[in-house]
C-alpha positions as CSV (number, residue, x, y, z in Angstrom):
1,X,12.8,12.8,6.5
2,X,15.1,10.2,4.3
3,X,13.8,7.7,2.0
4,X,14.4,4.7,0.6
5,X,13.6,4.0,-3.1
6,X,14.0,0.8,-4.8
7,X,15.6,2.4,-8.2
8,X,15.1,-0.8,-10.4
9,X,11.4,-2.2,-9.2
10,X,8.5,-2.1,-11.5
11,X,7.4,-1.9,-15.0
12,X,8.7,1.4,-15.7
13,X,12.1,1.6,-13.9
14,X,14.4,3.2,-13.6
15,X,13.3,6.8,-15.5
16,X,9.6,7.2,-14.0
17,X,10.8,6.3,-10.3
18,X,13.5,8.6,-10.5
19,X,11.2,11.1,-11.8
20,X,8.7,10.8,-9.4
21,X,12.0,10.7,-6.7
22,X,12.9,14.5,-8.2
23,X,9.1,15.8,-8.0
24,X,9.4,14.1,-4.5
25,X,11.9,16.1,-3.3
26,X,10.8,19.3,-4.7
27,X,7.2,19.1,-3.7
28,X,7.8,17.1,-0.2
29,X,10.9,18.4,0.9
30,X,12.3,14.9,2.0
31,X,15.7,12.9,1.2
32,X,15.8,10.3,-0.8
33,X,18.5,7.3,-1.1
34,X,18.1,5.4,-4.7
35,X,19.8,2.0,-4.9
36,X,20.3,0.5,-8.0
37,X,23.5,0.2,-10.5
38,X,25.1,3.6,-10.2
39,X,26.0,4.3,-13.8
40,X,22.8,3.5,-15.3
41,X,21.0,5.6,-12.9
42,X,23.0,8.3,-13.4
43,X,22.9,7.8,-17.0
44,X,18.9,8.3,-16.7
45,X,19.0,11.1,-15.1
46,X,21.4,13.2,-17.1
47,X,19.7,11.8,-20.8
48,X,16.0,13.0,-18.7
49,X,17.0,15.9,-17.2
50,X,16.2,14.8,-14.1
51,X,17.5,16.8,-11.1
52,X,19.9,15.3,-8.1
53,X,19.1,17.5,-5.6
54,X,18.8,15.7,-2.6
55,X,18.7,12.6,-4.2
56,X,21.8,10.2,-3.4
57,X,22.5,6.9,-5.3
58,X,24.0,3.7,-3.5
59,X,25.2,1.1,-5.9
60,X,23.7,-2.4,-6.5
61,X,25.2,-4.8,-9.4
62,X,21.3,-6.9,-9.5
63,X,17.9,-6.3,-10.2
64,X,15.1,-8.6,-8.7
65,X,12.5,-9.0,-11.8
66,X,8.7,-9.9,-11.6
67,X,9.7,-13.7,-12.4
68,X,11.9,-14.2,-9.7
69,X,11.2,-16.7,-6.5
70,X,10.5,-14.1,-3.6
71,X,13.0,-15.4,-1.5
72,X,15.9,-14.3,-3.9
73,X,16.1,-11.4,-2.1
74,X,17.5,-13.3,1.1
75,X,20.4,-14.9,-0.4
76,X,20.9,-15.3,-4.1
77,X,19.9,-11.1,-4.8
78,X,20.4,-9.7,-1.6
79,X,22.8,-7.4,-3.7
80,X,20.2,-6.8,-5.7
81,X,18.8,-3.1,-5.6
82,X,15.4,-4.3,-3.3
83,X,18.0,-6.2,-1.0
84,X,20.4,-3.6,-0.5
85,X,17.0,-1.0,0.1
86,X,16.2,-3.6,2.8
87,X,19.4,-3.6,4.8
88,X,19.8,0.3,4.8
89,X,16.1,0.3,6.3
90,X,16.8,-2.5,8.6
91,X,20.0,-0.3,9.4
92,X,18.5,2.9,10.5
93,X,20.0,5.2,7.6
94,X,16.3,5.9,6.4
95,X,12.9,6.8,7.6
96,X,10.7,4.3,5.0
97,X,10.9,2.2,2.1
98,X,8.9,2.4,-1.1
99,X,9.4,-0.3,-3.5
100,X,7.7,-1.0,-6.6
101,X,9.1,-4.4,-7.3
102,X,8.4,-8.5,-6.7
103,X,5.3,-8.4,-4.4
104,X,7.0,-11.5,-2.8
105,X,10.4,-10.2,-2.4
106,X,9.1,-7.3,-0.9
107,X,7.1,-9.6,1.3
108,X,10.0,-11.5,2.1
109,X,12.3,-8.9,2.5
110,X,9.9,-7.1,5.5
111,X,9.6,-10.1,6.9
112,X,13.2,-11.5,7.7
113,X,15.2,-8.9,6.8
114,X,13.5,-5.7,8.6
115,X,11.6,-8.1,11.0
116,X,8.2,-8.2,11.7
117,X,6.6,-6.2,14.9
118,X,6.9,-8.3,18.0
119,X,3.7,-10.4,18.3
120,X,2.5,-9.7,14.7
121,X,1.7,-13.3,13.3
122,X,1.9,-12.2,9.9
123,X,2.6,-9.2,7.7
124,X,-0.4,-8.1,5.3
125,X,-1.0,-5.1,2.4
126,X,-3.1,-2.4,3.0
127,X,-3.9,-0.1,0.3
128,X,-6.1,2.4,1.0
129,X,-8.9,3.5,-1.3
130,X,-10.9,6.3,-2.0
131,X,-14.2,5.7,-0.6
132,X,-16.9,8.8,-1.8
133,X,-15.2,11.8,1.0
134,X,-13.2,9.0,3.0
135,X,-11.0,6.4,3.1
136,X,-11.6,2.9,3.3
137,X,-8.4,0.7,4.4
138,X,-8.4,-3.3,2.3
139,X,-6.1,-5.3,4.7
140,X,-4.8,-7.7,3.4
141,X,-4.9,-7.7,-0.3
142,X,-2.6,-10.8,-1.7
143,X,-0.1,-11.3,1.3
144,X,-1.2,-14.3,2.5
145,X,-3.9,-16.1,0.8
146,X,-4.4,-18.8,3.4
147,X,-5.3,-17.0,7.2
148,X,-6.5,-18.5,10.1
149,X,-9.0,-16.4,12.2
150,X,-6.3,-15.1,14.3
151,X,-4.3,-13.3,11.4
152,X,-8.0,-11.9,10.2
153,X,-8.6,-10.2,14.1
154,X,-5.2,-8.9,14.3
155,X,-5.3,-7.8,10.8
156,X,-8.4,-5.8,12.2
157,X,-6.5,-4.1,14.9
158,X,-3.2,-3.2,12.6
159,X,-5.8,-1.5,10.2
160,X,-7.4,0.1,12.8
161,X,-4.4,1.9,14.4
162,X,-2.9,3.1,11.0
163,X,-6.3,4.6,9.8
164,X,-6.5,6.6,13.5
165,X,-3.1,7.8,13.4
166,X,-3.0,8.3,9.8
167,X,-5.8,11.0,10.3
168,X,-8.2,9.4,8.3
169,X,-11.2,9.1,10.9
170,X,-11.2,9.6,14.9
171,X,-13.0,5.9,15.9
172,X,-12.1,3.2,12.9
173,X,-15.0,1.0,11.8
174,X,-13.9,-2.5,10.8
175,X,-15.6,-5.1,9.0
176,X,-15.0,-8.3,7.5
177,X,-15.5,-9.4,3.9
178,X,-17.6,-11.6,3.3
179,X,-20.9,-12.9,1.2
180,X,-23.0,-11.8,3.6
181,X,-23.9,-9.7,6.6
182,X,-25.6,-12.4,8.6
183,X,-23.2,-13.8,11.2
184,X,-23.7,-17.4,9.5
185,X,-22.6,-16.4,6.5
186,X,-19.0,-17.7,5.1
187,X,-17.1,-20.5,5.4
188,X,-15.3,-21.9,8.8
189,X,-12.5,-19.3,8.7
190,X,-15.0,-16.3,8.6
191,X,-17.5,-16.9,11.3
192,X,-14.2,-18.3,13.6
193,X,-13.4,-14.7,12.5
194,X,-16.4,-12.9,13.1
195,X,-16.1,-14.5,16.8
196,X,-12.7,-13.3,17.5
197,X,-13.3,-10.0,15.7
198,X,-16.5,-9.2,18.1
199,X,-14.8,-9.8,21.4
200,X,-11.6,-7.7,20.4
201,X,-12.1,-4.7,22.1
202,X,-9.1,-3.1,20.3
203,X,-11.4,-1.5,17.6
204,X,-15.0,-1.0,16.4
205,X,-16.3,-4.4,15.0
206,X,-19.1,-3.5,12.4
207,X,-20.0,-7.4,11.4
208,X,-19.9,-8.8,7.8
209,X,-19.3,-6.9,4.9
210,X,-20.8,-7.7,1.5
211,X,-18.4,-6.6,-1.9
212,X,-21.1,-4.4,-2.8
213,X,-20.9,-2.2,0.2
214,X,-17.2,-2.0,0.4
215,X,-17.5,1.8,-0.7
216,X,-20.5,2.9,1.1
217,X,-19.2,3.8,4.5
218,X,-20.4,0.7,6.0
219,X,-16.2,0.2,7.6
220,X,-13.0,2.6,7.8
221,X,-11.2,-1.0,7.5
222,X,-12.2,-3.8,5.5
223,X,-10.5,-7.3,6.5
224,X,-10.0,-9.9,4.2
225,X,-7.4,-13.2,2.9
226,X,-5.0,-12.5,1.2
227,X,-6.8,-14.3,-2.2
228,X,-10.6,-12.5,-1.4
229,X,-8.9,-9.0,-0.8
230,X,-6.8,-9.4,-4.0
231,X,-9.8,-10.3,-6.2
232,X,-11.5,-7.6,-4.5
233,X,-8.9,-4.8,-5.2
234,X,-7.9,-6.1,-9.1
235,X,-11.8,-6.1,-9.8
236,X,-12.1,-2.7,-8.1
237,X,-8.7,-1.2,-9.7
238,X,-10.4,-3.0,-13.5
239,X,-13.9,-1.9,-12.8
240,X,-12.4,2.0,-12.1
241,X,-10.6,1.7,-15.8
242,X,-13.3,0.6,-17.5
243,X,-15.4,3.1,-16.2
244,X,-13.3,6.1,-17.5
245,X,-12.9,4.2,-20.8
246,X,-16.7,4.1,-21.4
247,X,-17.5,8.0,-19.9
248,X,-14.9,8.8,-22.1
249,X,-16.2,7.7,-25.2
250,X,-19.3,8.8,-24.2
251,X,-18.4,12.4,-23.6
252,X,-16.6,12.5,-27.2
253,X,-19.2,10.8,-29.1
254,X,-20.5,13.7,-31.0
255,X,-20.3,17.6,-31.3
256,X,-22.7,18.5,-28.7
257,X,-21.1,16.1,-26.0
258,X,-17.6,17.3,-26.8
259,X,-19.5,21.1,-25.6
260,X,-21.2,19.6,-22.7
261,X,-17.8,18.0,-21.8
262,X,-15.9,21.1,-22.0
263,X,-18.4,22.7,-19.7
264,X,-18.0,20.0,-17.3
265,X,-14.2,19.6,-16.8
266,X,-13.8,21.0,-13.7
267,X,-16.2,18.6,-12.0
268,X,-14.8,15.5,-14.4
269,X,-11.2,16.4,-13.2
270,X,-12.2,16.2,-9.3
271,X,-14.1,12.9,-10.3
272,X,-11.4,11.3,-12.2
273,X,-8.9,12.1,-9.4
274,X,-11.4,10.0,-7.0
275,X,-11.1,7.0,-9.0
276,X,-7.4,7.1,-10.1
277,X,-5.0,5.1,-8.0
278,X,-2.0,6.8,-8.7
279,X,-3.0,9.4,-6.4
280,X,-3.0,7.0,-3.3
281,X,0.4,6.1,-4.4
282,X,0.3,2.4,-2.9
283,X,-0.1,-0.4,-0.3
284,X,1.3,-0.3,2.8
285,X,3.2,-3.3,4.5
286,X,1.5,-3.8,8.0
287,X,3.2,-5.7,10.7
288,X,6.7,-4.9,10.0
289,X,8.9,-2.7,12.2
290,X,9.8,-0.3,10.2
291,X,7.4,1.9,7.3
292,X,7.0,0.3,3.8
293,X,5.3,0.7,0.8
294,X,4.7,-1.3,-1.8
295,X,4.1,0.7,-5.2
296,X,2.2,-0.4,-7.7
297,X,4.1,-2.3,-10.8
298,X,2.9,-0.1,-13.4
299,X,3.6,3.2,-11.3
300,X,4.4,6.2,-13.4
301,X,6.2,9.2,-12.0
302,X,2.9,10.6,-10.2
303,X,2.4,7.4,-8.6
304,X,5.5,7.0,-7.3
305,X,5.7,10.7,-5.8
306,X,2.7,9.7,-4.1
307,X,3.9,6.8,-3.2
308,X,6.6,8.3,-1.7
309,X,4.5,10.7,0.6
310,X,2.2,8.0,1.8
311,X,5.3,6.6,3.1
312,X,6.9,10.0,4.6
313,X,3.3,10.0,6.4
314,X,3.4,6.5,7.5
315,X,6.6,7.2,9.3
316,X,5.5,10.1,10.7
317,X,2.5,8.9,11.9
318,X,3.7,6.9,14.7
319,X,1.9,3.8,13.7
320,X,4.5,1.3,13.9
321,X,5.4,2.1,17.5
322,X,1.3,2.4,18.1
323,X,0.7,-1.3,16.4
324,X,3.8,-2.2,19.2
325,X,2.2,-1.1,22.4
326,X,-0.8,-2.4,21.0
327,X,0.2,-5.7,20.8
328,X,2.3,-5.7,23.7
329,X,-1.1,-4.6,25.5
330,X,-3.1,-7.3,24.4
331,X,-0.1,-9.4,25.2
332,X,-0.1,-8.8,29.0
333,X,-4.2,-8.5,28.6
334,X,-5.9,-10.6,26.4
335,X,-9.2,-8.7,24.5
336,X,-7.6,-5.1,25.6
């Protein structure tokens, strides 16, 4: 299994990704191919410590930042270190791409470089969170803010496929967010939606979905614009911060919390882990031909391990070519 690691994307880059590319390859037993400008990544890795085995650099004079227009990566920075991770994928020299960079450009860069899936209308994100014992799937989280009812169903259906063949549950439960469970509920786009969504017999349509019940097992999927899901997952991502924050303080207020904390660990460990995001490693581009994953900016070198296993699963999961039949399925019959 070879992947593809944008070397320069991110807050942190280069030294955490290529960190998290070393404890990659030692704990996942994958290849990786790091593109990026060869002499400073090299550099890194010597003044780090930071070991090369199995991990081979292809050279890239540019670096797409966080301010740049998305579509840089097309033309102007196609040499840039996301570009040239986009045309090795598009290629066939690697398995997946993870990518911690320009949300756009990575948008962008799936879109018309790789390609989208034959029949897709439009690519979306889809992290997965942790949801109690399970898994709950937010599709799409800031791809495309403005959807029509037919990106929303077949949103649904991409979701649907990845969670089953990801292993994450046997018959996927989607819903659709919303500010209600009544059928009413929503504007124009979400009860065109909720029609569509309820005939499609390519999943399990479980109805409306308020915020509130996101995490309560109510849907394995959770469909949403691009602008709701986003809001959903920053206040979500926040909320999960401020909650550690506050427990923390709490639980090294005084001497006899600091005991009772000490006693607890084990169980505060396995409940920080739940709520951390770095050990999801990130979202998921759905709709394109080939697997990527977009990590999150601020990824350290855990996160971006992670990410790199949720993207050596997504290729071997088969989901891509699953999401194809699909499609070419409901192509030749409509509803199947």
């Amino acid at each position: 299994m070879t992947i593809i690691v944008d070397g320069m994307g991110g807050d942190h880059a280069p030294v955490e990704i290529l960190k998290g590319c070393a404890a990659a390859v030692e704990e996942l037993g994958v290849k990786i191919i790091v593109t990026g400008p060869e002499d400073m990544l090299k550099k890194t890795m010597e003044d780090h410590d930071i070991s090369d085995e199995n991990i081979e650099i292809r050279h890239a004079d540019e670096i797409i930042t966080m301010e740049d227009e998305p579509g840089c990566v097309l033309k102007a920075k196609r040499n840039s270190s996301m570009g040239l991770a986009f045309d090795l994928l598009k290629n066939g020299e690697a398995d997946a791409m993870v990518s911690a960079g320009n949300s756009g450009a990575v948008l962008a860069g799936g879109t018309l470089i790789v390609k989208r899936i034959p029949g897709v209308k439009r690519a979306a994100f889809a992290p997965v969170l942790p949801a109690g014992d399970k898994k709950v799937m937010l599709i799409d989280s800031g791809a495309n803010e403005v959807c029509t009812p037919e990106y929303l169903d077949q949103f649904g259906t991409m979701g649907a496929i990845y969670m089953k063949h990801m292993d994450f549950c046997d018959t996927p439960k989607v819903g659709l967010l919303n500010n209600g469970t009544e059928e009413c509920k929503g504007t124009q786009l979400h009860q065109d939606a909720h029609k569509l969504m309820k005939e499609n017999n390519a999943y399990d349509f479980v109805g409306n979905v308020e915020a509130r019940g996101v995490f309560d097992g109510v849907c394995d999927v959770l469909v949403a614009d691009g602008f709701s899901g986003n809001v959903l997952l920053k206040a979500v991502e926040g909320t999960a911060l401020y909650m550690m924050k506050i427990m923390k303080e709490a639980l090294t207020s005084s001497l006899f919390s600091t005991i009772l904390t000490g006693m607890l660990k084990p169980k505060l460990r396995k409940m920080k882990k739940k709520l951390d995001y770095t050990e999801e490693g990130g979202a998921v581009l759905l709709g394109i031909c080939k697997p990527i994953v977009k990590a999150h900016g601020s990824s350290n070198a855990k996160a971006f391990k992670n990410a790199i296993r949720q993207a050596a699963d997504f290729a071997e999961s088969h989901a891509v070519e699953a999401i194809t039949e699909q499609l070419q399925k409901q192509k030749e019959t409509p509803n199947a």
